[in-house]
C-alpha positions as CSV (number, residue, x, y, z in Angstrom):
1,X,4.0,20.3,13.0
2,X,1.4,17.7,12.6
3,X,-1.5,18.7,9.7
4,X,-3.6,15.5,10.9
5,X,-6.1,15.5,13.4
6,X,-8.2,12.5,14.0
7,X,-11.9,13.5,15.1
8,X,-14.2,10.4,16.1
9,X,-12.5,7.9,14.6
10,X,-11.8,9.8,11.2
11,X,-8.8,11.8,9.4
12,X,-9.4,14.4,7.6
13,X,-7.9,14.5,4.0
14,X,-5.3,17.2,3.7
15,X,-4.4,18.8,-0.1
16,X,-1.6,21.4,0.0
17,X,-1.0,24.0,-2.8
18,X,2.7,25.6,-2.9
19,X,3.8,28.4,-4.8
20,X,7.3,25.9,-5.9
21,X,7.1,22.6,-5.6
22,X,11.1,22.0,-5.7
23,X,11.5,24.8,-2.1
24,X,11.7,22.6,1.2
25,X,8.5,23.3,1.9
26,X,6.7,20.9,-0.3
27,X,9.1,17.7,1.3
28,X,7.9,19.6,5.0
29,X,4.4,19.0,4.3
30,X,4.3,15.3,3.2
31,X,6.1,14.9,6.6
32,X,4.1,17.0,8.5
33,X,1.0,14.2,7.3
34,X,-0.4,16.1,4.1
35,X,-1.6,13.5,1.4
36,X,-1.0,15.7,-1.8
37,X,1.1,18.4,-2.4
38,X,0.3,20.4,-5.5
39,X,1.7,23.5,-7.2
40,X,-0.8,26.7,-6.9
41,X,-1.1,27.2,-10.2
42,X,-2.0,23.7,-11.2
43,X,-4.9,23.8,-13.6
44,X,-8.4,22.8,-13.0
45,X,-9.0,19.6,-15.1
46,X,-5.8,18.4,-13.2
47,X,-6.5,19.5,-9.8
48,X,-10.0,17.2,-10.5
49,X,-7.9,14.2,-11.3
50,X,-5.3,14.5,-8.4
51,X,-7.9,15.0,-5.9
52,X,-10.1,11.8,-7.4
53,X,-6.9,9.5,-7.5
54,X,-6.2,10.8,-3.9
55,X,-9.7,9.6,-3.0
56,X,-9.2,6.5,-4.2
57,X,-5.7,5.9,-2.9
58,X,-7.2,6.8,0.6
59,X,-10.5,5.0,0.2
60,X,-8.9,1.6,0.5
61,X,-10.5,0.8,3.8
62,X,-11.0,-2.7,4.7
63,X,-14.2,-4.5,5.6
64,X,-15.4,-8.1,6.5
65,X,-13.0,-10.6,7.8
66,X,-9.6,-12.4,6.5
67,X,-8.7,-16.1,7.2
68,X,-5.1,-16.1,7.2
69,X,-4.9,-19.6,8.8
70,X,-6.9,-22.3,10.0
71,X,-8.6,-20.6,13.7
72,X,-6.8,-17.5,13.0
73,X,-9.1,-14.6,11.5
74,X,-8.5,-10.6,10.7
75,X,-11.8,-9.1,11.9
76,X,-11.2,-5.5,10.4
77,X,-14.7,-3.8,11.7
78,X,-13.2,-4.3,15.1
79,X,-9.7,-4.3,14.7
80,X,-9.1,-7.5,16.0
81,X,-7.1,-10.8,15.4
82,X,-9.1,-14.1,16.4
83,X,-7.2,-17.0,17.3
84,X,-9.1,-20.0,18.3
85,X,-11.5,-18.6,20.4
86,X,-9.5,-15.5,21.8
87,X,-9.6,-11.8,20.3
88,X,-7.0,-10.0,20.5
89,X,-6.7,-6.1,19.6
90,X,-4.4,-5.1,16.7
91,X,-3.8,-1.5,16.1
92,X,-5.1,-0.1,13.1
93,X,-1.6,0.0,11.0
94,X,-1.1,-3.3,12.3
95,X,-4.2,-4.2,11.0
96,X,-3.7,-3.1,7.5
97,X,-0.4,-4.7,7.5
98,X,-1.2,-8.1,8.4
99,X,-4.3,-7.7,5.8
100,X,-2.4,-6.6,2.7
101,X,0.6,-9.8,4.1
102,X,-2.2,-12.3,4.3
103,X,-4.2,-11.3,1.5
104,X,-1.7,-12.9,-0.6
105,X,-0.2,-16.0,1.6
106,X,3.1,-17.0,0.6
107,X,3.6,-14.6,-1.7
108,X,6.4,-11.7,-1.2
109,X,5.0,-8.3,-1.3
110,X,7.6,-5.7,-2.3
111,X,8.4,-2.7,0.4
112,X,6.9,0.2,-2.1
113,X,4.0,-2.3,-2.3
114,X,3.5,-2.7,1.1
115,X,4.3,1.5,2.2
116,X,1.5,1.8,0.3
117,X,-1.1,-0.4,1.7
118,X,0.2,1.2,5.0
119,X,-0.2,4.6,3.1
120,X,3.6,6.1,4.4
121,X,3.9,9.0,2.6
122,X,6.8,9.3,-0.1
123,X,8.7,11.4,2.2
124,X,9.9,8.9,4.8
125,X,11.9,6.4,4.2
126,X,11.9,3.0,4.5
127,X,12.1,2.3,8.0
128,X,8.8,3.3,8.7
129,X,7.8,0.0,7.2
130,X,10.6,-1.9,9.1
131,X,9.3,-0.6,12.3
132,X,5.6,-1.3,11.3
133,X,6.8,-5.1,10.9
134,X,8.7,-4.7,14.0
135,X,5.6,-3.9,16.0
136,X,3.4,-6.5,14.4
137,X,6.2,-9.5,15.3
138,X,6.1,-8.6,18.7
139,X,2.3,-8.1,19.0
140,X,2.2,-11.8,17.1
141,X,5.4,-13.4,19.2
142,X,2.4,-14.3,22.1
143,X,0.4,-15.7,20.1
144,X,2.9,-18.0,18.4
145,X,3.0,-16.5,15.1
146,X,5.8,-14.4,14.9
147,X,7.7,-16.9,12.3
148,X,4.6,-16.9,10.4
149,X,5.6,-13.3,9.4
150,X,9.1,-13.7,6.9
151,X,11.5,-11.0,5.7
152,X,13.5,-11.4,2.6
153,X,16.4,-8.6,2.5
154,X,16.1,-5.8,0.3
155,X,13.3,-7.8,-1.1
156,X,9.8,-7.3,0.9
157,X,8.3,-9.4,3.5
158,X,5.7,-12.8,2.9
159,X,3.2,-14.2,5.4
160,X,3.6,-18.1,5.3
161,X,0.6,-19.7,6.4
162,X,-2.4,-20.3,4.3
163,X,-6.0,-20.6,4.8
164,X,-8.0,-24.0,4.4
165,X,-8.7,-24.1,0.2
């Protein structure tokens, strides 16, 4: 079961109320794709606060352009990489990773840090992330910039290069 449907371009936002939070259920749902699982009889005032920290955890979209190198450029309204003069597609999650890496050059960004820029619910593990990095290597390896992209065990991941200061 899948609660997300994309329509033109867009996901919908999906807040699920459960009679008991600790049944199988609840751990069902986050898979399934919902954002926020709450109890039923959670009261108002909270129910507000929850659904304005889930908008702002979800309104994190990314806009203008990132250098993340001399000639190499994040282009986020189009979803593209540009290196030299070529574009080259990136897809969205792809996108956001390599953003949140090279928003921060040579720094190590933590794997919780990272799941969340990538916004992988609490429900899956880790590997989601692994395999996120996995695809971007390979859609960087033509390009040259695979290496560019470094893992540190059990510690997070870094991009190396650095934009001209």
């Amino acid at each position: 079961m899948r609660l997300r449907q994309s329509q033109q371009g867009r996901e919908a936002t999906v807040l699920t109320l459960v009679d008991d939070l600790t049944s199988a259920c609840a751990p069902r749902l986050l898979r399934a794709g919902a954002d926020l699982v709450l109890p039923y009889i959670t009261p108002s005032a909270q129910l507000s606060l929850q659904i304005e920290r889930l908008a702002k955890r979800l309104s994190h979209t990314l806009d203008g352009v990132l250098e993340l190198a001399p000639g190499l450029v994040l282009i986020a309204a189009t979803c593209e990489l540009e290196h030299g003069n070529q574009r080259h597609a990136l897809p969205p999650q792809s996108l956001r990773l390599l953003w949140a890496l090279g928003s921060q050059p040579s720094q190590v960004l933590s794997i919780m840090r990272l799941r969340m820029a990538l916004d992988i619910p609490a429900a899956a593990n880790d590997q989601a992330l692994h395999t996120a990095v996995a695809r971007l290597r390979r859609q960087l390896r033509p390009l040259g910039l695979a290496d560019a992209l470094q893992t540190l065990h059990r510690v997070g991941y870094r991009w190396s290069l650095t934009p001209q200061r």
